[in-house]
PLY file of the C-alpha trace (Angstrom):
ply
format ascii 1.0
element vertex 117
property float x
property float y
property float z
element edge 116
property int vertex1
property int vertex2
end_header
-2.29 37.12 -39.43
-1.04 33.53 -40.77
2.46 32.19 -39.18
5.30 31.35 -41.77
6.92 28.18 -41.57
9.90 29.94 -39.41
7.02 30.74 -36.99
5.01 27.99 -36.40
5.99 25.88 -33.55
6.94 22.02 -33.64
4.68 19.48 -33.27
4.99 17.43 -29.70
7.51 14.66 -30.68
5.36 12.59 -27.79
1.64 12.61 -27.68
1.14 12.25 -23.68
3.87 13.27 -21.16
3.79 9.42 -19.84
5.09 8.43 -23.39
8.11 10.80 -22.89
8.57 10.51 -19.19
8.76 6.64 -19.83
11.06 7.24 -23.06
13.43 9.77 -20.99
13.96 6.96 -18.10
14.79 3.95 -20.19
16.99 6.26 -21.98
18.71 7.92 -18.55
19.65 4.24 -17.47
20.94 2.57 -20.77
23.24 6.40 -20.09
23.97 4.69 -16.54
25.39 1.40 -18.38
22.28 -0.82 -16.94
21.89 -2.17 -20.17
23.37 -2.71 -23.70
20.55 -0.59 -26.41
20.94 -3.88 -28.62
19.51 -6.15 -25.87
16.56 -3.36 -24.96
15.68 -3.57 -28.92
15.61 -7.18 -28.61
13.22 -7.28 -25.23
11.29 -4.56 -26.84
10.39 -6.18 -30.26
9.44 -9.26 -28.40
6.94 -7.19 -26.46
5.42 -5.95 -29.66
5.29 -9.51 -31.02
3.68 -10.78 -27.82
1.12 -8.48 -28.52
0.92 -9.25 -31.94
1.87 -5.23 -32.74
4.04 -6.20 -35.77
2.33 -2.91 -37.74
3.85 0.54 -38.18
2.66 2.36 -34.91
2.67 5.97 -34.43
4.11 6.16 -30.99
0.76 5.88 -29.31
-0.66 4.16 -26.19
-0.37 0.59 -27.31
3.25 0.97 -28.33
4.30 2.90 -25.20
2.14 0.59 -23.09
4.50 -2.16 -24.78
7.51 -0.13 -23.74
6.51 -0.14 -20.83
5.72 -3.48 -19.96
9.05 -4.35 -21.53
10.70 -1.60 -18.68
8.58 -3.26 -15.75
10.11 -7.21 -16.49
13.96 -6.00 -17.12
13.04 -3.85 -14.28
12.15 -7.03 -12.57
14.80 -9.22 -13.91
17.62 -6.92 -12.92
16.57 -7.01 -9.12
16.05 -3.38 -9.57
12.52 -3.38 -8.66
9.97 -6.18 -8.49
6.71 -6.18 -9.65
4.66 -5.38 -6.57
6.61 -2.66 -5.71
6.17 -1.11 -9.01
2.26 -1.86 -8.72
2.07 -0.27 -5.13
3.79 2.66 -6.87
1.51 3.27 -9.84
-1.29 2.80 -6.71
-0.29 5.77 -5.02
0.39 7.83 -7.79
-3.41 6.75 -9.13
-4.64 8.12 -5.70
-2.54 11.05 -5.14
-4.10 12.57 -9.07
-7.43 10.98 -8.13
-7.46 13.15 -4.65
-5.80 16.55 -6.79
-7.90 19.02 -7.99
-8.11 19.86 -11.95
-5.08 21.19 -13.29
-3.03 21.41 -9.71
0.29 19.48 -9.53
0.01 15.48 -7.99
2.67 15.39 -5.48
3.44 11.70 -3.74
4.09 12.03 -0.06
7.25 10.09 0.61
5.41 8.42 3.33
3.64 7.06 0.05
6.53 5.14 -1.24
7.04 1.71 -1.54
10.16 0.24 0.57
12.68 -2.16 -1.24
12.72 -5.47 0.66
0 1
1 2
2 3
3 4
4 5
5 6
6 7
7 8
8 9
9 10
10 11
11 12
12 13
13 14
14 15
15 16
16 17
17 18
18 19
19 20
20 21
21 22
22 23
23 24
24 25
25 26
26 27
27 28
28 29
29 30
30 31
31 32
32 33
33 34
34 35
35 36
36 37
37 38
38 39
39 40
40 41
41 42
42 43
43 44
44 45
45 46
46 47
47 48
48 49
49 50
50 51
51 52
52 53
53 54
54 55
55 56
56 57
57 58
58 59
59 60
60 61
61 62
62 63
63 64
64 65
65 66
66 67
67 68
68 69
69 70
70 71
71 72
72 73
73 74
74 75
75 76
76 77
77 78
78 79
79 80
80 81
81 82
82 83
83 84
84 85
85 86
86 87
87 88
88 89
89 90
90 91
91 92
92 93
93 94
94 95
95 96
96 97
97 98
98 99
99 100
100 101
101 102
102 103
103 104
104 105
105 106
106 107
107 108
108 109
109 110
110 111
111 112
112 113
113 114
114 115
115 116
């Protein structure tokens, strides 16, 4: 039996739940009033020029890693985290899914937190 149209589901808007969990956060603190969308466009394109992405992208890897990297340094710059917390952070999380079994949720033990100092 073929789907119509009316039946077929949408594709995922975001191809890896990191792209959208990443998207979803800026988003949720430009909502806070952290910072003005104008000034994150700005930051943003001169990630992409840094790393010479000045072609269309398709909202992969490289242009969420960019996104990234441009969330990290305003992160930064707005005393809102620094960068070895955020790198003791993505540590833990890399061990807590390393040390989960296939398919079973990663939890982070809050003992696995990094402190603000």
């Amino acid at each position: 039996m073929t789907q119509s149209p009316q039946n077929t589901p949408p594709a995922p808007v975001f191809s890896q739940p990191w792209h959208a969990q990443v998207f979803a956060l800026t988003v949720h603190l430009h909502a806070q009033g952290l910072f003005q969308w104008p000034d994150w466009a700005a930051r943003f394109g001169a990630t992409l020029a840094r790393h010479g992405l000045n072609r269309s992208l398709d909202g992969g890897d490289d242009y969420f890693a960019a996104w990234l990297e441009t969330l990290e340094h305003w992160l930064a710059e707005a005393a809102l985290a620094q960068p070895d917390q955020v790198e003791a952070l993505r540590a833990a999380w890399e061990a807590a899914y390393l040390a989960t079994p296939h398919g079973a949720p990663v939890h982070l033990a809050a003992a696995d937190m990094p402190t603000r100092g």
